[in-house]
C-alpha angles and dihedrals in degrees: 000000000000118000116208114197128224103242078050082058088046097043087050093051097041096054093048076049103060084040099055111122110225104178114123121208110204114205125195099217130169141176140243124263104170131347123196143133096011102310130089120202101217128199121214107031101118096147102053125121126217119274089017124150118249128190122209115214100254087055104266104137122211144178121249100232112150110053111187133162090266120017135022120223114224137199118215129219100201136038089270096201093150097057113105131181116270094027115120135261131185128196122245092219082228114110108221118286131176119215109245117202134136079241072082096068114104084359119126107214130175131239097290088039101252114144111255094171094086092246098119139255123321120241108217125169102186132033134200130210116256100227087047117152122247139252116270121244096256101047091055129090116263125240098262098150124079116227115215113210093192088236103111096198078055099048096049093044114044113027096222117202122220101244097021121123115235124177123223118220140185153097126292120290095010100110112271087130093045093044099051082046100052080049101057091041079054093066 
């Protein structure tokens, strides 16, 4: 029979006890109350912040948008079709960004801009908040390029700057469709 000795037993329990971990993850978690067209009302999320990412427990990710006393509403970025209510969600603690890289550029992305066009992965190196404010007047360029419709009575009549916004009005079946088309064939 094997004897084991009492400074063995000490040994044994002061080295688990230098390597105890004690390191504690809190995690806000809720749970969902009704899920439906898109949005889920969750339950238990009193610490999330506006615009936040959530992840339901089946994978589906969304962003935290309506904060109220007693529910968040939340968007989801997914069909969501496995979420059920009752099932659990925890906030990420990351408020929604969006990668920003020339890589972008003739790329067709989802929701949460990952490629879905089979061309690989997309190599970014910054990213940019979603709800971001935006630039004030004076810091942006100027409208220094003419747009040409095509139209020539257009053209003549009202001087159209590339970049500048113009608004199209009129009633139905008279050409605002045609006429922003022709525009942007002009191009």
């Amino acid at each position: 029979m094997v004897t084991i000795r009492a400074d063995e037993i000490s040994n044994i329990i002061r080295e688990r006890i230098e390597q105890y971990n004690r390191k504690v993850k809190i995690v806000n978690t809720g749970t969902v109350l009704q899920v439906g067209d898109g949005i889920a009302r969750i339950h238990g999320l009193d610490k999330v912040m506006a615009g936040e990412l959530v992840e339901f427990e089946e994978g589906t990710i969304g962003i935290a948008l309506n904060l109220e006393s007693n529910n968040v509403g939340v968007v989801l970025m997914g069909d969501g079709l496995m979420i059920q209510e009752g099932s659990s969600v925890k906030a990420t603690g990351k408020i929604a960004q969006i990668p920003v890289s020339e890589a972008y550029l003739g790329r067709v992305i989802n929701a949460l801009a990952k490629p879905i066009d089979g061309r690989g992965e997309i190599s970014v190196s910054e990213s940019r908040l979603i709800e971001s404010p935006v630039p004030g007047i004076i810091s942006r360029r100027s409208v220094y390029e003419p747009l040409q419709t095509g139209l020539i009575a257009i053209d003549s009549m009202i001087p159209i700057g590339r970049g500048q916004r113009e608004l199209i009005i009129g009633d139905r079946q008279t050409g605002k469709t045609v006429v922003a088309t022709d525009t942007i064939l002009n191009q």
